[in-house]
N, C-alpha and C positions, 0 to 999 in steps of 0.2 A: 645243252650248251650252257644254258645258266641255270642259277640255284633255284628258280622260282614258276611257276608255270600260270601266277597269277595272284593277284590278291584284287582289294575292293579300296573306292574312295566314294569322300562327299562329296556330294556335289548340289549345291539348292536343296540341302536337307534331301538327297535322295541318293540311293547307292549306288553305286556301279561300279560293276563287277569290271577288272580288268584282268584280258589272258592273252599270255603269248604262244600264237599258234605258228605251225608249220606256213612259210609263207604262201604253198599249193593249196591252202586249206578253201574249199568251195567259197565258205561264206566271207572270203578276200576279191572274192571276183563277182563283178555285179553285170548289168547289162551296159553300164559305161563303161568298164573295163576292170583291170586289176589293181591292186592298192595294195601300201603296206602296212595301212591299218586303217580300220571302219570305226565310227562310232554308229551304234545299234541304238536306236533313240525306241524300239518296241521294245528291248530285253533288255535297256539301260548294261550295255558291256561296249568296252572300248575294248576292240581286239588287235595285235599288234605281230605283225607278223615276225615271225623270229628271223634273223639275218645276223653274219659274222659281224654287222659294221654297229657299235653298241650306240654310235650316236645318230647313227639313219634312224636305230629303234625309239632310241630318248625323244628327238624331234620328231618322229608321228605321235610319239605317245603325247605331247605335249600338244602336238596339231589335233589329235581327236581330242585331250581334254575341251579346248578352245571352242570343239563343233559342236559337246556335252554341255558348257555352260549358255552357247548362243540359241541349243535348242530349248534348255529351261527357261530362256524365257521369251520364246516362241520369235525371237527376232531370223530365225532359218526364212521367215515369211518374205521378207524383203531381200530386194535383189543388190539395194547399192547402201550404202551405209556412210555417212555425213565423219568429218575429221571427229567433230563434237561424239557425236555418236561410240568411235570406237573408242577415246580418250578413254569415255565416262566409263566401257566395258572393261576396259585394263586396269583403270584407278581401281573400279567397284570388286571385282575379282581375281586384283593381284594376288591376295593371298590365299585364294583357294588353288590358284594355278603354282603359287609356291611350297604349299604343303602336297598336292599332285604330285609334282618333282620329285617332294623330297619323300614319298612315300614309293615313288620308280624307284629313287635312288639306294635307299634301302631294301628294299626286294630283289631288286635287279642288279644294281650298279650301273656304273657311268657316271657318277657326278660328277668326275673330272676331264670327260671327253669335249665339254665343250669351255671353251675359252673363250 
């Protein structure tokens, strides 16, 4: 369905691997349930289930990136997180979550799905 079946980003100087799988694909279904996209924090891949809807796929991709950078830096630990808190992860990692985008964006497309 699309031109791409995967490429890679930075993320905390470390890579990860991003692929769009069939959305049946086993490692989308966990013992909480089904998802349309995992981030793998043992084999650093964000997998992103493939669906007709291009901006269902943009916004998980974009929600695993988000899971990729809170796991580098081990904040997954905590269960609630302070306003201050999140401000500081948006400020500090705008731009790694803007070049994410823009590198879905050119692999995949969608840039224009969301408004």
């Amino acid at each position: 369905m699309f031109k791409c079946d995967g490429f890679i980003v930075m993320i905390n100087s470390q890579v990860w691997s991003v692929k769009i799988i069939n959305l049946r694909d086993s490692r989308l279904s966990t013992p909480n349930g089904d998802f349309y996209g995992i981030c793998n924090f043992d084999t650093y891949e964000i997998l992103v289930g493939e669906v007709e809807n291009k901006q269902k796929m943009r916004l998980t991709y974009i929600h695993e990136v988000v899971h990729a950078i809170i796991f580098s830096h081990m904040l997954e630990k905590k269960k609630h997180y302070k306003e201050e808190e999140i401000s500081e992860l948006v400020a500090k990692y705008f731009h790694t979550i803007t070049y994410a985008v823009q590198f879905w964006d050119m692999n995949v497309g969608g840039e224009d799905v969301i408004k």
